[in-house]
N, C-alpha and C positions, 0 to 999 in steps of 0.2 A: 611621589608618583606611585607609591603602595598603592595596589590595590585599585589603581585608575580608569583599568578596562571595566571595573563595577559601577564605575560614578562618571561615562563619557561625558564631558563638557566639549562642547561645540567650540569656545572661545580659546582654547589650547592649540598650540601647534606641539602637537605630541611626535614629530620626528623630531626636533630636539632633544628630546631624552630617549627616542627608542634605536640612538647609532647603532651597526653591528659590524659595522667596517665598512669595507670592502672588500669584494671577492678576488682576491691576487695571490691566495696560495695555490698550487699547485700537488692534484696528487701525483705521488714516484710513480704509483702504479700504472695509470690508465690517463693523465695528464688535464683531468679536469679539475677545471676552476674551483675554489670551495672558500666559504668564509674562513678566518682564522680558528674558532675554536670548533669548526666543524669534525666528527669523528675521524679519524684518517683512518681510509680503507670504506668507509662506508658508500661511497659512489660506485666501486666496484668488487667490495668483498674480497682485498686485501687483492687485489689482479686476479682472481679466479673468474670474474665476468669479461668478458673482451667482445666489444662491440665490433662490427665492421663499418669498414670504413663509409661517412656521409656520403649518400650520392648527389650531385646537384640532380633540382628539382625538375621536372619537363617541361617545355613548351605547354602553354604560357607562359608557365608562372614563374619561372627563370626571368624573364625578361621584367617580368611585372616588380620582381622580388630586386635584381640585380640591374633592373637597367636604367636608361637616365631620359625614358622618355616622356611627355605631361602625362601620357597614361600612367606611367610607372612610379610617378611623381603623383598622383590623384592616389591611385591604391592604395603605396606606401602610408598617405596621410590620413586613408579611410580603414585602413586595414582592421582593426579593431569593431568598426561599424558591420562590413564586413562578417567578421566573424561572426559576430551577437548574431547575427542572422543564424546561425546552426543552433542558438541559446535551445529553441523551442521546437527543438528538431527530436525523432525518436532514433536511436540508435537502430542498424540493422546489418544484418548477414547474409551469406547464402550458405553458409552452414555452422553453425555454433554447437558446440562440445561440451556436455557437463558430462561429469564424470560423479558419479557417486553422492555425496554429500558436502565436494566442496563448494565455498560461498562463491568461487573465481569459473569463469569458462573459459574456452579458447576459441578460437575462430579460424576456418578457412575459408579461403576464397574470397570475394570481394564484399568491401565495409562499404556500407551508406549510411543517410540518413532521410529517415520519412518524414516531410514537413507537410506534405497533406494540401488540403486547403480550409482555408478558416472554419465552412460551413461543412456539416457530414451532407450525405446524399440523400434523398428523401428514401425515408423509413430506413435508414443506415445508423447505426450507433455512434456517437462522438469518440472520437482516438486520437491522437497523437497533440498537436496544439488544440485543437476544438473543444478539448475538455475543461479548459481554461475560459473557454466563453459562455458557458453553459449558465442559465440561470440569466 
């Protein structure tokens, strides 16, 4: 298997040779899941990051996420499809923060995404997915 990601063969079932376990250690610090030979301390920086605690999700999507309805039951097993829908979506803010010369921003206020519509507007320039139909 040297060297196999260079020579993919379709005819492999390569999770046979790529096991890593399972994730069932636990860290001391912060109590998240981690494969066996994963760093320890590296999910929270030895306990120096301390997250707050999960909140459940809002109406809807509580119910969609956590409930036993055929809606809930549809979602669940479209969920994925779902999401690919955001694949082709442009990222957006209502206020983004660069500071100097770092590669990273920050963001306040509320997160979207612009998906547009396929076609731009007449005499409008193509952005966000439309650039992908171009030609």
């Amino acid at each position: 298997m040297e060297r196999a990601a260079f020579n993919y063969d379709a005819t492999i079932d390569y999770s046979m040779h790529a096991y890593i376990g399972q994730m069932n250690v636990e860290c001391i610090h912060c109590k998240a899941i981690k494969f066996r030979n994963e760093t320890p301390g590296m999910c929270c920086a030895g306990g120096k990051v301390k997250l707050p605690v999960l909140e459940l999700p809002p109406e809807p999507l509580h119910s969609l996420v956590f409930g036993n309805s055929p809606t809930s039951k549809h979602f669940l097993l479209n969920i994925k499809k779902y999401n690919s829908c955001f694949q082709m979506t442009s990222f957006g803010a209502t206020n983004i923060i660069r500071d100097g010369f770092m590669p990273t921003f920050k963001i306040q206020g509320q997160i979207y995404h612009r998906a547009g519509s396929l076609l731009p507007f007449p005499d409008g320039d193509h952005q966000f997915l439309q650039i992908y139909f171009i030609g």
